[in-house]
C-alpha positions in Angstrom: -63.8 108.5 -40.8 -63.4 111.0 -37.9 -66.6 112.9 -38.6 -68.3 109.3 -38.9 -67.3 108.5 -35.5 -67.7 112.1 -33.7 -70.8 112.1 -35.7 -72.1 108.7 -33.6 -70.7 109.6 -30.4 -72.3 113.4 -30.2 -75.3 112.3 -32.7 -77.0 111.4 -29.2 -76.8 115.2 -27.9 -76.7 117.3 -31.2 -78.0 117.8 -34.6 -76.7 119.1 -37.3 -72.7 118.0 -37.1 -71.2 117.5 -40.6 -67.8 118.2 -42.0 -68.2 121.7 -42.7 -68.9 122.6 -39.0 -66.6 120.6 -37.1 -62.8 121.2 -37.0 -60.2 119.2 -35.5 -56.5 120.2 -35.0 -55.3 116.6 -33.4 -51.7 117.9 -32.9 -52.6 121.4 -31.6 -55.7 119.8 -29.3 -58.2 121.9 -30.5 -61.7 120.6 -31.3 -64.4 123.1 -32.4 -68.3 122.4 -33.2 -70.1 125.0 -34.5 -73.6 125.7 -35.5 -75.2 122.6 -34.1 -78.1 122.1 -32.1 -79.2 120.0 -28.7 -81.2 117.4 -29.1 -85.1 117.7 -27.6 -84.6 114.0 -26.1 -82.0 115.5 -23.6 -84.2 117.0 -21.8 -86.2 113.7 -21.1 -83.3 112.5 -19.1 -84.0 115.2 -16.3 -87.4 114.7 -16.2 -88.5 118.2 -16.2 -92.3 119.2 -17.2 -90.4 121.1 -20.0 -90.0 120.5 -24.1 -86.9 121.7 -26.0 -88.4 123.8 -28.7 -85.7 125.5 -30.1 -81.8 125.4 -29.3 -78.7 126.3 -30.8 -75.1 125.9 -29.6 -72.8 128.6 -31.7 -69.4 127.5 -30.3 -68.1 124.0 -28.1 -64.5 123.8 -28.1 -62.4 121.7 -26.2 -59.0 122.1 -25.7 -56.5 119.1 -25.0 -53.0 119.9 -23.8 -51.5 116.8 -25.0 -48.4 117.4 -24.0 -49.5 117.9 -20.4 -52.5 115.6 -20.5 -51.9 114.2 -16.8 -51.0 117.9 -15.2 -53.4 120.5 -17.4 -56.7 121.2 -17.4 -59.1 119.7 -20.5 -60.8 122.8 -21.2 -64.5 122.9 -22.7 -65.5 126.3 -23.7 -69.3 127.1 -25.3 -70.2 129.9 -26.5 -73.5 131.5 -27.6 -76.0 128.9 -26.2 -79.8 129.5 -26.7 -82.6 127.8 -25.3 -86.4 128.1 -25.9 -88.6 125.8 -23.3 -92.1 125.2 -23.7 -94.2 123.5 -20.9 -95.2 120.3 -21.3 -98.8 119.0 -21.0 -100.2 118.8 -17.6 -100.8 115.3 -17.9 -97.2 114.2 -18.1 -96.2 116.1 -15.6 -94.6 114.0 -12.5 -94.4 115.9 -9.1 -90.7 116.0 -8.4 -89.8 116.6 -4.9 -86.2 117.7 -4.2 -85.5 114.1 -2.9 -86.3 112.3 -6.6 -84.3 115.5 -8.3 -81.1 114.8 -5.9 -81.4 110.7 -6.8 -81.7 111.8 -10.5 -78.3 113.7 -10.4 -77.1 111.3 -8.4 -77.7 108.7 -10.8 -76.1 110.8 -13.7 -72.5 111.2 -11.7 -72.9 106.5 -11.6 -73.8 107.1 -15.0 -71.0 109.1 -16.0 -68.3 106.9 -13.3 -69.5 103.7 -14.7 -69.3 105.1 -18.5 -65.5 105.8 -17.6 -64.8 102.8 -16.1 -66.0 100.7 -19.2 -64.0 103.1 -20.7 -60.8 102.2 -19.0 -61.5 98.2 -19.0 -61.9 98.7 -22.6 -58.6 100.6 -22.8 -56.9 98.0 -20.5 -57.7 95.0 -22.6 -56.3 97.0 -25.6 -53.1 97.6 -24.0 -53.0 94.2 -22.9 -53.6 92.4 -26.3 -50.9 94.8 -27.5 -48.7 93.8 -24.6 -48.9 90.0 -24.7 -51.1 90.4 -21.8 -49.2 92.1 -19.8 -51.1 94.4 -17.1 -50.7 98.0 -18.2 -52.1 101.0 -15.9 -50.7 103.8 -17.6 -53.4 104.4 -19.7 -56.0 103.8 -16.6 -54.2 106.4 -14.7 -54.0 108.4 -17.9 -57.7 108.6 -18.2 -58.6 109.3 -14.4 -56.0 112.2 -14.2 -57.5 114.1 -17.5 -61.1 113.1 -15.9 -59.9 114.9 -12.7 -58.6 117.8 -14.5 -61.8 118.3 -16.8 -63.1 122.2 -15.7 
């Protein structure tokens, strides 16, 4: 079930996650992907006259200090990252000024804020259902302090 549901969540930005390549220690906090690839498609979102024709991504591991979740650092560490671009055709190439490039990463930090917001509502109406509806911001705060500490 846990490689079913990592498997959705980074199926949109890699290929090639199955059991044998992913191992998680849930006590110790240690989650390790090895041997995947990036998905061409990720590359779209930036909007760059370039194509993703090769990649590989030897090492991701993250590193959760639960028992200092709202104090430490989340640590993501990759190793062993390669790349190979090709240029796209010159008929889908857009001119991007430094003004549209600014908007765009601009637009990815909303993305990410609002992604952890519904994130926390979600969270929120869990704790309350398992409250009796009472309001609950531990896990809010929770969330917003390991997002803070993320390096």
């Amino acid at each position: 079930m846990c490689i079913r549901d990592r498997s959705t969540y980074f199926g949109r930005f890699i290929t090639g996650l199955d059991k044998n390549n992913l191992h998680v220690g849930v006590w110790s906090g240690n989650v390790q992907i090895e041997n995947v690839s990036a998905k061409p498609e990720i590359i779209d979102m930036l909007e760059l006259p370039l194509n993703l024709a090769f990649s590989h991504i030897g090492k991701l591991q993250l590193k959760i200090p639960w028992s200092k979740l709202s104090s430490a650092p989340v640590e993501a560490l990759i190793d062993s990252v390669y790349l190979i671009f090709t240029p796209k055709d010159r008929e889908s190439w857009s001119v991007i000024d430094m003004n549209s490039f600014e908007r765009k990463l601009q637009n990815i930090d909303e993305y990410a804020k609002m992604y952890f917001e519904q994130l926390i509502t979600k969270e929120k109406e869990k704790e309350k259902s398992k409250s009796g509806g009472k309001e609950g911001g531990f896990v809010e705060k929770l969330t917003a302090k390991i997002v803070d500490n993320l390096q």
